[in-house]
C-alpha positions in Angstrom: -25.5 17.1 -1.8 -22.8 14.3 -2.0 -23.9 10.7 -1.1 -21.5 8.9 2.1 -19.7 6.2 0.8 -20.7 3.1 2.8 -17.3 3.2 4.7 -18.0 0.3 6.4 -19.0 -2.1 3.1 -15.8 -0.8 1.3 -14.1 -1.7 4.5 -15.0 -5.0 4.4 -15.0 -5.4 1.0 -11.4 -4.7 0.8 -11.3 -7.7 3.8 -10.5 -5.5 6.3 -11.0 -4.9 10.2 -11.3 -2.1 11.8 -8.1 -2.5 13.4 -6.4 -3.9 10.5 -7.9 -1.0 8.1 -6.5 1.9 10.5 -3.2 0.6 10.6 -3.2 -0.1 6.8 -4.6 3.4 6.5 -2.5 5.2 9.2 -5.4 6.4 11.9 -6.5 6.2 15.1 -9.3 2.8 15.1 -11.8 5.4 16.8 -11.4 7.3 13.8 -12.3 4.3 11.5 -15.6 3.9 13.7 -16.4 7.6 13.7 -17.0 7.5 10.6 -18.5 4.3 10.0 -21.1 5.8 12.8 -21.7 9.2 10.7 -20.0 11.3 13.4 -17.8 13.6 13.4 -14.0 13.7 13.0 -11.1 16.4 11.9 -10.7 17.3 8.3 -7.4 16.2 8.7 -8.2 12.6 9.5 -10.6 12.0 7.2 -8.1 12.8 3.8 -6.1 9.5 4.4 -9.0 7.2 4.9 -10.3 9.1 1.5 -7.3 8.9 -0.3 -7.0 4.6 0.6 -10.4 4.3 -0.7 -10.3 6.4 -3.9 -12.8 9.0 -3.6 -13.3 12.6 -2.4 -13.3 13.8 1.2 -16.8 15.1 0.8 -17.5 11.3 -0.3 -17.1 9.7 3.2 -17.8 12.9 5.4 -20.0 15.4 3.6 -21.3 17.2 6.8 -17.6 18.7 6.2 -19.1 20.8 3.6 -21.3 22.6 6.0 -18.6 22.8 8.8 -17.2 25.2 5.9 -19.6 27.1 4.6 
C-alpha cells in the first residue's frame, strides 16, 4: 500500500494557502481541502495537484487504487 503525502505540510511548506495553492495549482479550494481531509475527490482533480507537487497520484489519494480494482 502507498503512504498519503501529508498534503497539507507540503502545502505549507511550499508557503502556500489553501486559496493561494488552488489557484497556483488550477482547482477548485474544496478540492485542496478534500484532500487535505482524506476524502474523496475525482481522479481527474487529483492529477494536477500531483503533478505541482512531484509525486504519483496514488501518493496523495491512494483509496484511488481501490476505486479501481
Amino acid at each position: 500500500m502507498t503512504e498519503r503525502l501529508d498534503l497539507r505540510r507540503a502545502r505549507l511548506n511550499a508557503g502556500l494557502s489553501i486559496r493561494g495553492a488552488a489557484r497556483t495549482i488550477g482547482v477548485h479550494e474544496q478540492v485542496i481541502r478534500r484532500l487535505e481531509a482524506g476524502e474523496g475527490v475525482r481522479p481527474e482533480s487529483v492529477k494536477p495537484v500531483a503533478d505541482y507537487f512531484g509525486v504519483k497520484v496514488l501518493d496523495i489519494a491512494p483509496d484511488l487504487m481501490d476505486a479501481a480494482a
